[in-house]
C-alpha positions as CSV (number, residue, x, y, z in Angstrom):
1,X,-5.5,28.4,-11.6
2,X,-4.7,26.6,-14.9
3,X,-4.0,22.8,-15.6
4,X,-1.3,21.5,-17.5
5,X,-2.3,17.8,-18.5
6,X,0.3,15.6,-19.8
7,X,-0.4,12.0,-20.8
8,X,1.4,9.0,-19.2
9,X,0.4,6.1,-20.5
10,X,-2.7,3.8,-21.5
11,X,-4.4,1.0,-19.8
12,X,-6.2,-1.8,-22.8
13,X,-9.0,-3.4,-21.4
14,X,-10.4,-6.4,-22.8
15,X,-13.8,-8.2,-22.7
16,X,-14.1,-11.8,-23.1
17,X,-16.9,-14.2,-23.4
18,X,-16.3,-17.2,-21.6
19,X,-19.8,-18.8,-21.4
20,X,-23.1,-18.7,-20.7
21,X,-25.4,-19.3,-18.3
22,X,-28.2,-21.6,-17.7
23,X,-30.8,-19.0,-19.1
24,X,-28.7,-18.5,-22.1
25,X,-27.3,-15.0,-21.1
26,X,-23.4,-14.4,-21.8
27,X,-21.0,-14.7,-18.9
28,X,-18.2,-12.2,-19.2
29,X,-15.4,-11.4,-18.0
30,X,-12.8,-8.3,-18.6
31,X,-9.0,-8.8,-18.5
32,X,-6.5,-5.3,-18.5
33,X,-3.0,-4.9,-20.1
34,X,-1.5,-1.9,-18.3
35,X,1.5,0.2,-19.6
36,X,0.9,0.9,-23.0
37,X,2.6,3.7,-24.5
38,X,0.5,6.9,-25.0
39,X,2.3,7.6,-28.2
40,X,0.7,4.1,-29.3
41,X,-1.8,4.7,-31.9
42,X,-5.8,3.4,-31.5
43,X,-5.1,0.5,-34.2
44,X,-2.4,-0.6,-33.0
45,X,-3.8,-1.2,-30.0
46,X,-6.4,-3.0,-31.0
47,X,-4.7,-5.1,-33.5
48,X,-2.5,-6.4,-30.6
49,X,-5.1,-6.8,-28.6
50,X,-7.4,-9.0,-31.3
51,X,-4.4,-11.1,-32.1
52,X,-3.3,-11.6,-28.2
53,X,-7.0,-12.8,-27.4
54,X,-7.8,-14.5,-31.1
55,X,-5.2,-17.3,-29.6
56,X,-7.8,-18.0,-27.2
57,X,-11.0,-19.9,-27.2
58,X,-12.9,-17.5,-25.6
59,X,-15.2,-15.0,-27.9
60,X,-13.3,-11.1,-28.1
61,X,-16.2,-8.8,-27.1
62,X,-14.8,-5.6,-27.2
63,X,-11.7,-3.3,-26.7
64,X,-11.5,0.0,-24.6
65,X,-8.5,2.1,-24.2
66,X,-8.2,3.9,-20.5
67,X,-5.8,6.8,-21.2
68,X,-4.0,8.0,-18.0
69,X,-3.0,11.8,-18.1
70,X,-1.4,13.6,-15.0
71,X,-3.2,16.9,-13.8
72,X,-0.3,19.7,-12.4
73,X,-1.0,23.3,-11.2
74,X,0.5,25.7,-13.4
């Protein structure tokens, strides 16, 4: 049978430095921000997420974008 995918929405996860550890190795740490419009383009995206975290003193380590897209029967 066929599938008919259709995309919901988007999931931003963020990952943070927020120390180290005694031997010097990073210590991080992810954080998500559910609900983000599919229509939403990638830039956007990560522009709000850079200027969300940038207010923080913790170092922005990257940006990944979960897309969530429902699977029906067709």
């Amino acid at each position: 049978m066929a599938v008919i995918a259709s995309s919901r929405d988007s999931v931003i996860v963020i990952t943070l430095q927020t120390g180290q550890t005694p031997q010097g190795a990073p210590i991080l740490r992810q954080r998500s921000l559910a609900n983000v419009r599919a229509t939403a383009t990638d830039q956007d995206v990560y522009d709000i997420a850079a200027a969300l975290y940038g207010l923080q003193d913790h170092s922005l380590i990257g940006v990944r974008r979960d897309n969530r897209v429902d699977l029906v029967e067709a």
